[in-house]
N, C-alpha and C positions, 0 to 999 in steps of 0.2 A: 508584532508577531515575529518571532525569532523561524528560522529554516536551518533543514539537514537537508545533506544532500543524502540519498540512499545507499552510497556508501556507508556512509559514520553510521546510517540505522542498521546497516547490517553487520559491523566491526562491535556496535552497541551490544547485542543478543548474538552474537557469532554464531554469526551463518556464515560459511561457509562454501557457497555456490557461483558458479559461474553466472554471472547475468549481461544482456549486451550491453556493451559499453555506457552507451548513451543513456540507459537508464542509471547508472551509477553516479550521474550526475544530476536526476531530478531532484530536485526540492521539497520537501512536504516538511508540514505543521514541527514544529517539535515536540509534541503533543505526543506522539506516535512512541517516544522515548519512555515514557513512562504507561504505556501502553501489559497488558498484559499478555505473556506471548506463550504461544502453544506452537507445536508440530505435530502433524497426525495427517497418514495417507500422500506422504511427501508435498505437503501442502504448511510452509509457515502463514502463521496470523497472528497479528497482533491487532489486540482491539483497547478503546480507550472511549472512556463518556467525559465528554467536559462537563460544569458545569451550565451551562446552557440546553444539559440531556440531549446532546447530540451524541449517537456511540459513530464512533467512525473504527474505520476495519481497513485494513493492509492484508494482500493476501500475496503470496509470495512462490510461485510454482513455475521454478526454473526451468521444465523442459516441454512448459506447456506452448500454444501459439499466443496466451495472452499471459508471459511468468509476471508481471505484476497488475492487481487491481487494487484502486482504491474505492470503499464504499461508504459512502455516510447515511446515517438512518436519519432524517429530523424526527425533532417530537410528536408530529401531525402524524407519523408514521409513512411517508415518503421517501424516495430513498435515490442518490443524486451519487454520481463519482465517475471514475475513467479506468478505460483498460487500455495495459499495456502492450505493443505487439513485439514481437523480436526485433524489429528493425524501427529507427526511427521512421517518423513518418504516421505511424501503424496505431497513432491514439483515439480512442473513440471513449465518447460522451457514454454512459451506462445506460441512460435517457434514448438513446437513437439505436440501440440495438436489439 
């Protein structure tokens, strides 16, 4: 399984926003690259279903207290991922909050 870092996703779809550093260097799926992407309500997303009918979702909200979530839906209808906070440190499970 290849990686981007959130940089290259965001230089990919040009965006254009300030995000904290730290997160410019997570790593997520490549997956995310061919994802289809929307803005609306100053809210980027980009979403993509593998073939194993997982939709998974990147959501992108630079001046929020969580500007990046990742969410994945499984097939069973479940739904598992992480939010970002401003500052390192700041990541929580989607599961624990």
């Amino acid at each position: 399984m290849i990686k981007v870092i959130l940089k290259d996703l965001l230089n990919h779809f040009e965006i254009n926003e300030n995000l904290p550093d730290y997160l410019l260097n997570q790593r997520f799926n490549e997956v995310f690259l061919d994802g289809d992407f929307s803005f609306e309500d100053n809210e980027y997303k980009i979403v993509v279903k593998t073939r194993q009918n997982v939709i998974h979702m990147m959501f992108i909200k630079p001046n929020e207290e969580f500007p990046l979530i990742i969410l994945s839906e499984l097939p069973n209808g479940l739904l598992n991922g992480m939010k970002f906070g401003q500052n390192e440190g700041e990541e929580f499970p989607i599961n624990k909050l």
